[in-house]
N, C-alpha and C positions, 0 to 999 in steps of 0.2 A: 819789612824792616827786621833785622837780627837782634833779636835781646840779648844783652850783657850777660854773661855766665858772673855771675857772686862766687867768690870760694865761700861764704858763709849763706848757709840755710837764711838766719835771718841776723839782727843788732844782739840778740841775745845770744844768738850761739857764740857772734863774735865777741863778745863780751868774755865768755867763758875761756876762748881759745884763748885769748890776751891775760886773763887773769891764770891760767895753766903757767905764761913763760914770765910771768910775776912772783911765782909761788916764795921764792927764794926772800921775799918783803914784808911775808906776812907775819906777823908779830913786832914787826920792829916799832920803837915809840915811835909816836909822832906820825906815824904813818896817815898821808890822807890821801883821798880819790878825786881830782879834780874833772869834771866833763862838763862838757858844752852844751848847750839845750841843744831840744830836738835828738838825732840819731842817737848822740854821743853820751845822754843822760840813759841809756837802756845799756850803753854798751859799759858804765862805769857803775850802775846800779852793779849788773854781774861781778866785775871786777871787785867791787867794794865786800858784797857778799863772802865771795871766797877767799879776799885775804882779811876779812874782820876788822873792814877800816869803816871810817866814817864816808861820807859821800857828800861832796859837795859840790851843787850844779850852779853855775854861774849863767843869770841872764844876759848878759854882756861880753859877747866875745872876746879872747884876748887879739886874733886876728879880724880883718876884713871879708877876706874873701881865704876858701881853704884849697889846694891844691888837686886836683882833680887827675891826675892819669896824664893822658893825650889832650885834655884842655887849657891851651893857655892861656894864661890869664886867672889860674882858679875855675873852681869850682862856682856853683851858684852863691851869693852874697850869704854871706851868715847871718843870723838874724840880729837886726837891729831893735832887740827894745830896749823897754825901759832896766835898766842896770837894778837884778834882784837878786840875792844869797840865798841857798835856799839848802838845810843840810840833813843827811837824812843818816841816822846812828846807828 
């Protein structure tokens, strides 16, 4: 079987590369980081980091299912749990 080539090393490098073409938001008030558990809470911890915002990871997706490439229908189901806030400064 042929593994997937990633343009990113790993969630955190992408994290970094997204928080690079954000740079122009960092300072602004009010600024927050919103991510989704699972992958997208590493990739928004980076993000949060480099423009000096808050971070706030939500247990409760705001989608069902998330779009995947060549997969229709989405990607694998997002996680369904219990709805938690969770904010890291």
């Amino acid at each position: 079987m042929n593994e997937a080539r990633l343009p990113h090393r790993d969630r955190r490098e992408a994290g970094r590369v997204v928080a690079q073409a954000l740079q122009h938001y960092r300072g602004r008030s009010g600024l927050l980081v919103l991510a989704l558990p699972r992958g997208g809470a590493a990739v928004g911890l980076e993000v949060a980091r480099a423009l000096e915002a808050p971070l706030d990871v939500r247990g409760e997706p705001v989608v069902s299912r998330l779009p995947a490439g060549d997969r229709p229908g989405g990607a694998r189901p997002a996680g369904r749990s219990a709805p938690r806030a969770g904010a890291i400064h």
